[in-house]
N, C-alpha and C positions, 0 to 999 in steps of 0.2 A: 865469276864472270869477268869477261877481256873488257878493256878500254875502250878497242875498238870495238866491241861486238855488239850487233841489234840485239837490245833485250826482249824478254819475253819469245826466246823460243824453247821449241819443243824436248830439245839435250836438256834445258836448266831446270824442269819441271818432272824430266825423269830421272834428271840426277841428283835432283832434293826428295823423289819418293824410293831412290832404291837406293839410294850410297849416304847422300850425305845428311839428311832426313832432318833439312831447313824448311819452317815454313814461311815459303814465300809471299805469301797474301797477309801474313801477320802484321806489317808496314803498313805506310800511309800511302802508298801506290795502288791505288785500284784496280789499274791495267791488268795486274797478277791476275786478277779475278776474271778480269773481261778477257782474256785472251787465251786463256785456259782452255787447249784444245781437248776436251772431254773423250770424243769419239775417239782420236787418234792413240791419245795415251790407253786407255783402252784396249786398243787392237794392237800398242805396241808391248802393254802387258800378258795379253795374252798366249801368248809365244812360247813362256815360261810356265814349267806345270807348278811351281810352285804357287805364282799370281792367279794361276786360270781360275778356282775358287773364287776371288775377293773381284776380279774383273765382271764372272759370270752375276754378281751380286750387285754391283754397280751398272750392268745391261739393265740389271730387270727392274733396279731400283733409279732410272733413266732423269725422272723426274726432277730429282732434286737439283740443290742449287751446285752451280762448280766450286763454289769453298768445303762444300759439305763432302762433294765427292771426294777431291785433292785430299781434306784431313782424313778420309777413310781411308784412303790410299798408303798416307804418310805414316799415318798410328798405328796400320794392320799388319802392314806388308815390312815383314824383318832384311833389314840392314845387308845387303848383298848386290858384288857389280856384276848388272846383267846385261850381258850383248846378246844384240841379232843383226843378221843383216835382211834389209829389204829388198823383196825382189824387183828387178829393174825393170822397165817397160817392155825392152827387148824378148826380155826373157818369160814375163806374160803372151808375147804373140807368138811364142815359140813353141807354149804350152797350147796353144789353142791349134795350131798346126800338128803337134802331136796328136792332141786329143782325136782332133778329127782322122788323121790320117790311120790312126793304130785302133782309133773307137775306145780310148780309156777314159778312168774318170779323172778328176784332178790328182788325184793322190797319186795317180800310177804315173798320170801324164809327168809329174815332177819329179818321181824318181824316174822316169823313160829319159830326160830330160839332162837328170846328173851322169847316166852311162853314154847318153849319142855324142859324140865329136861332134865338133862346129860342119864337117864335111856331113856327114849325115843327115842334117839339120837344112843344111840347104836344098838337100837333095827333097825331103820330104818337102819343102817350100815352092818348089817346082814343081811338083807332083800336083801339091793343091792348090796353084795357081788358076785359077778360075776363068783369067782374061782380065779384060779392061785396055786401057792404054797402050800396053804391048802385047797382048794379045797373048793366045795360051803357050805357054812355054811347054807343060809335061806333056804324061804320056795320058791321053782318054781309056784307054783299057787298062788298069793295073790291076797287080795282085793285093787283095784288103791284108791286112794283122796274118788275118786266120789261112789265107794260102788261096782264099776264092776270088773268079775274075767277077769284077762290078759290072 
């Protein structure tokens, strides 16, 4: 941990259960404990197939206290640096723009999402621009996914 850095975030609690397998609530700082974002870490192990097991096990076992979680985490889950990246805001309303426009589900809509260029992308956002404030940009008659007029 930095000098300057606010402690007690999210990196220091996932870099003590995957890399460097300190525990951090072992101290006279309580805060470890109270700030322990359970859900988050969670859904940031999940990501990994190796974690998804001991995550799906910590879902169902919800209850317990965040020391007890954090130590299952830290004793179960072997010694490895794991990245992901999270998807940005942008990039969720881009899926939802897909989804509707093409009728996919999440999973298609995200890989739809890695092949469109940013040009594609606007186009479909005009498309399903519904009005409001400036009023309808697209076209009212298009063609769906499948080649039929709505």
């Amino acid at each position: 941990m930095k000098k300057n850095e606010p402690p007690y975030q999210l990196k220091h609690y996932l870099n003590a259960i995957n890399h460097e397998k300190v525990d951090l609530m072992a101290g006279e700082d309580e805060f470890w404990e109270k700030k322990y974002p359970a859900y988050i870490v969670n859904k940031a192990l999940s990501a990994f197939p190796d974690t998804l097991l001991y995550v799906n096990e910590m879902n169902r076992l919800h209850h317990l206290d965040k020391r007890l979680q954090f130590q299952f985490f830290l004793n179960s889950i072997r010694s490895k640096k794991r990245f992901s990246k999270w998807l940005r805001s942008s990039k969720i309303k881009n899926l939802e723009y897909v989804k509707e426009y093409y009728g996919y589900n999440n999973e298609k809509a995200r890989q739809a999402i890695d092949i469109l260029d940013d040009e594609k992308i606007e186009y479909i956002k005009r498309i399903i621009n519904r009005g409001g404030k400036y009023g309808r940009v697209g076209v009212d008659s298009r063609l769906d996914a499948r080649g039929d007029v709505e």
